[in-house]
C-alpha positions as a Markdown table, in Angstrom:
| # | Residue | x | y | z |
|---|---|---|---|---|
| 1 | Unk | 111.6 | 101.4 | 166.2 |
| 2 | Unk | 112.3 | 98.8 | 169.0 |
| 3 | Unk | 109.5 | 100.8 | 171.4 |
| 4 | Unk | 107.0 | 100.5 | 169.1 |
| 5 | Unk | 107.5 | 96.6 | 168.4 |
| 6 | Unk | 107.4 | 96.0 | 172.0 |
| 7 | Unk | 104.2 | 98.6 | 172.7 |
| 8 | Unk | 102.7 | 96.5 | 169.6 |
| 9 | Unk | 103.3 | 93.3 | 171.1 |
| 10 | Unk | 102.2 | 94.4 | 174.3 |
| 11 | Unk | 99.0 | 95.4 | 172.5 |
| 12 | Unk | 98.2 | 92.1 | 170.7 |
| 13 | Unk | 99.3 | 90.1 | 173.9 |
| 14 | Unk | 96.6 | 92.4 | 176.0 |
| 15 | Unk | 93.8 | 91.7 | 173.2 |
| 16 | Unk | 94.3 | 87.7 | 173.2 |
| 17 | Unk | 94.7 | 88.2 | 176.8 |
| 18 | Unk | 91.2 | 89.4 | 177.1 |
| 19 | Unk | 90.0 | 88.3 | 173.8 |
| 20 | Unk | 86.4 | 87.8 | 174.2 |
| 21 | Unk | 84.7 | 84.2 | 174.9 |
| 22 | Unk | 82.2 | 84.3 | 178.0 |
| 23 | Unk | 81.4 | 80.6 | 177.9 |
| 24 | Unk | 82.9 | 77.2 | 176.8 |
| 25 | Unk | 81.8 | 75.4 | 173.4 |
| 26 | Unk | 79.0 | 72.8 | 173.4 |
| 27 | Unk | 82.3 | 70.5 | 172.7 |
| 28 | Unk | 84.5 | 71.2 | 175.5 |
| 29 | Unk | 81.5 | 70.8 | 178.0 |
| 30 | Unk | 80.8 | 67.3 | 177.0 |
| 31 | Unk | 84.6 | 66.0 | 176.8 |
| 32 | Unk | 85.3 | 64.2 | 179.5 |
| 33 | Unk | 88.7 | 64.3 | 181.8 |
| 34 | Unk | 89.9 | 62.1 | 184.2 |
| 35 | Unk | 89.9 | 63.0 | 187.8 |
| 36 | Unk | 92.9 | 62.7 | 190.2 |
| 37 | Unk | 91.0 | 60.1 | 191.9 |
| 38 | Unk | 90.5 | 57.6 | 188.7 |
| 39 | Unk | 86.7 | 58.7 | 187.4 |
| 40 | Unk | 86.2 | 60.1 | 184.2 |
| 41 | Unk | 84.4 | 63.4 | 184.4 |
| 42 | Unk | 82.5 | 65.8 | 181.7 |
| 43 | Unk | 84.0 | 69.0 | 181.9 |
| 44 | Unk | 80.7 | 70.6 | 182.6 |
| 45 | Unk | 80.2 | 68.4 | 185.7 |
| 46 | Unk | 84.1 | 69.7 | 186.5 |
| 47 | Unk | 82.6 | 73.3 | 186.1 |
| 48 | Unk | 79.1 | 72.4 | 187.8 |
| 49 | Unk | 81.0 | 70.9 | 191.1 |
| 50 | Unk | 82.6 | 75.1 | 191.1 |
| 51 | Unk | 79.2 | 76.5 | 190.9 |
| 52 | Unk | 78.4 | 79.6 | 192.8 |
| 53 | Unk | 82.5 | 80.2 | 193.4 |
| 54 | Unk | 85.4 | 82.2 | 191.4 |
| 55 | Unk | 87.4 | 79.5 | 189.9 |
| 56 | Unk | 91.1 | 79.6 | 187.9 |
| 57 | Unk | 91.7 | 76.9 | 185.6 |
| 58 | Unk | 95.5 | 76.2 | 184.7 |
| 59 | Unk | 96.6 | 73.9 | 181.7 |
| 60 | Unk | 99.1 | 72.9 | 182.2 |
| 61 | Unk | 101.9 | 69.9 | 182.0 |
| 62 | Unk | 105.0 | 68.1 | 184.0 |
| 63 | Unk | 107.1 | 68.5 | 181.0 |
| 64 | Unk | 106.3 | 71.7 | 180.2 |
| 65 | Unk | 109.5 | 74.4 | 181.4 |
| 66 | Unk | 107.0 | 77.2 | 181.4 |
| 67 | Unk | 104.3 | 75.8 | 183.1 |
| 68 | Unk | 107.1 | 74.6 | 185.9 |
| 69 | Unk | 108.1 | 78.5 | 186.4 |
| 70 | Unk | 104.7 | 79.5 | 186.9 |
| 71 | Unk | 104.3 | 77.3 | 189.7 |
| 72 | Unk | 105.4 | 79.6 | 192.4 |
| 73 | Unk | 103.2 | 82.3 | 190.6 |
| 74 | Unk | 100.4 | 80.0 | 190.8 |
| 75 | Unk | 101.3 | 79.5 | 194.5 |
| 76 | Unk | 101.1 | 83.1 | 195.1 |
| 77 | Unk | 97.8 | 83.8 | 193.5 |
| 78 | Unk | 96.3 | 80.7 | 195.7 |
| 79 | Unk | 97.8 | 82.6 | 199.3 |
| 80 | Unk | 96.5 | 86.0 | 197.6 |
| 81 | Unk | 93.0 | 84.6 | 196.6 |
| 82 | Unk | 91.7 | 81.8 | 199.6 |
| 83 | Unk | 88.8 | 82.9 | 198.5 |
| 84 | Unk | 89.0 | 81.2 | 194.9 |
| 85 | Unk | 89.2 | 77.6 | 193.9 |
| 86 | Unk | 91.6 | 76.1 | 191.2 |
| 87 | Unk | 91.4 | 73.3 | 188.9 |
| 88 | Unk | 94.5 | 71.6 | 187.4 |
| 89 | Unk | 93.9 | 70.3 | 183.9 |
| 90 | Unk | 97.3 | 68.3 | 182.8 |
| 91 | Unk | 97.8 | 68.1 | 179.3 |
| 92 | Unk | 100.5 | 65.0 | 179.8 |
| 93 | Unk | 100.7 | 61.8 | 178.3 |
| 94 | Unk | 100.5 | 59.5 | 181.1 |
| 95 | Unk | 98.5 | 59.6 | 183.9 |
| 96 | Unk | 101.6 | 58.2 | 186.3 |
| 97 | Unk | 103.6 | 61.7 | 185.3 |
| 98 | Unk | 100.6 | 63.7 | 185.6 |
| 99 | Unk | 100.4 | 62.2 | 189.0 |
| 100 | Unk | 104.2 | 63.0 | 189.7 |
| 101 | Unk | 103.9 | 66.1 | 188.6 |
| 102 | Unk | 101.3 | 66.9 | 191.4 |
| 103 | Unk | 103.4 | 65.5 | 193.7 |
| 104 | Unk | 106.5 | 66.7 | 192.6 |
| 105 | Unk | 104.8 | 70.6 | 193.1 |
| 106 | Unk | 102.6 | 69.9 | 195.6 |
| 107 | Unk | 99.8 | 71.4 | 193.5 |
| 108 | Unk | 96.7 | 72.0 | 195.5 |
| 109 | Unk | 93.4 | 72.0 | 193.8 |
| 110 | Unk | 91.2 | 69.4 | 192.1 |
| 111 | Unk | 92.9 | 68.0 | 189.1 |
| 112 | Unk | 92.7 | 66.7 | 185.8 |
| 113 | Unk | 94.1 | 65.1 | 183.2 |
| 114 | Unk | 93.1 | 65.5 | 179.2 |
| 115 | Unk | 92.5 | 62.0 | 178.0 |
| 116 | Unk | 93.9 | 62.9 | 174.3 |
| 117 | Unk | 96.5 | 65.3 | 175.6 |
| 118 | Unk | 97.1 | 69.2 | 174.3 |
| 119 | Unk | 95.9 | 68.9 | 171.2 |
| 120 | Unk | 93.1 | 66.3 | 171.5 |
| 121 | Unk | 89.4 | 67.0 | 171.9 |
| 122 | Unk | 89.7 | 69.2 | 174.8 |
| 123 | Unk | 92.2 | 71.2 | 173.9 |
| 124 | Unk | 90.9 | 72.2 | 170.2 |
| 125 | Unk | 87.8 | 73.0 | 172.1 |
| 126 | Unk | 89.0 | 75.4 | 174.2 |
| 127 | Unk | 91.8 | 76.7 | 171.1 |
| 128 | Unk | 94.2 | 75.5 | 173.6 |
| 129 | Unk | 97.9 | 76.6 | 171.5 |
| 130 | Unk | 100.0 | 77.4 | 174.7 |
| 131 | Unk | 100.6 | 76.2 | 178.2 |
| 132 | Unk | 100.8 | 77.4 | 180.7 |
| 133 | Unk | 97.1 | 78.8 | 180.2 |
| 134 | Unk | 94.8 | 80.1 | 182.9 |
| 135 | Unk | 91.0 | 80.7 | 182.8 |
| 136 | Unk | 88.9 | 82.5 | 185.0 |
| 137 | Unk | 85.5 | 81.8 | 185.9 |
| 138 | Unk | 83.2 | 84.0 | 187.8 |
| 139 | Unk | 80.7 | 82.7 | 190.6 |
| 140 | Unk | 77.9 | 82.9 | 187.6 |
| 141 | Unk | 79.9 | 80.8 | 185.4 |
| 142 | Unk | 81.0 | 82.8 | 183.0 |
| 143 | Unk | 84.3 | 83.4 | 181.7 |
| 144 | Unk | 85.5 | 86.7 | 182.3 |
| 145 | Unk | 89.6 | 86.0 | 181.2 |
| 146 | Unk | 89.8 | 83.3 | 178.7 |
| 147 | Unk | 93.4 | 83.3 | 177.3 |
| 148 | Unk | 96.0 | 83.8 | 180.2 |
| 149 | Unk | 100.0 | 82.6 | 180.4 |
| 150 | Unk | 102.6 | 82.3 | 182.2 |
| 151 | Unk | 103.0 | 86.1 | 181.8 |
| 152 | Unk | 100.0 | 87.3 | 182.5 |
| 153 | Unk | 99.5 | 87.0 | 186.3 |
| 154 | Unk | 99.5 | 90.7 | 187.2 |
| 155 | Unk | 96.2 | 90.1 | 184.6 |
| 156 | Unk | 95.1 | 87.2 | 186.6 |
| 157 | Unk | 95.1 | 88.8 | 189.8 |
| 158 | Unk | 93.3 | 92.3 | 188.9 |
| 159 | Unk | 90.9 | 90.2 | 187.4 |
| 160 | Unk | 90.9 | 88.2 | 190.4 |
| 161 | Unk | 90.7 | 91.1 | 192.7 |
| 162 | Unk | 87.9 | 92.7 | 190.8 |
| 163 | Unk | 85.4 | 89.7 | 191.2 |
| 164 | Unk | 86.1 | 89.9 | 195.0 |
């Protein structure tokens, strides 16, 4: 009984994994984030900037114990993929811990911070319920992995490897 609850689970993690969504909602695109460098920025113009190149987006936050473990995840997938850009979206709720946080994990990428946190605006537009969350974006702009975590980075790199 205990095998087939976990191949079950395994099942319904692999479909919301992959679940289905090959662009963002008219709503996320016009939200607007603020960049690590004080401008506030539509997403679409976040996504626009990545044009023509594989991206990984991470949700993520400095309080967040999950999305701290990922980092040396995250960290491998960048040496694995140079080929790939990332964008850090930080779901915190002040822009001076988002900021420590980079620091603090010496995050490389371009980065972002939601201006109404997790579950503001942004995040009910992209049915954000969990961080850490990755999304991948292929050099055509579509989505081609929509709901990722922290467990899910053997996922994130086949996909990854696939759009090489």
């Amino acid at each position: 009984m205990k095998n087939v609850l976990t191949c079950l689970l395994m099942v319904v993690v692999t479909a919301a994994c992959t679940q289905a969504q090959s662009e963002f909602s008219k709503t996320a695109l016009k939200e607007t984030l603020l960049h690590s460098e004080g401008e506030q920025t539509a997403f679409k113009e976040v996504l626009k900037k990545h044009k023509g190149k594989t991206l990984v987006i991470e949700c993520w936050a400095s309080w967040c114990s999950d999305c701290v473990k990922a980092m040396p995840k995250v960290k491998e997938l960048q040496a694995n993929h140079p080929e790939v850009e990332y964008v850090f979206i930080s779901m915190d709720k002040t822009p001076e811990k988002w900021k420590l946080g980079i620091e603090k994990h010496e995050l490389i990428g371009d980065h972002y911070l939601a201006n109404d946190g997790m579950k503001g605006v942004f995040g009910s537009a992209i049915n954000l319920d969990w961080i850490p969350r990755y999304i991948v974006v292929d050099k055509k702009g579509k989505i081609v992995l929509y709901r990722a975590i922290e467990t899910d980075f053997e996922t994130i790199d086949k996909t990854l490897n696939s759009l090489k």
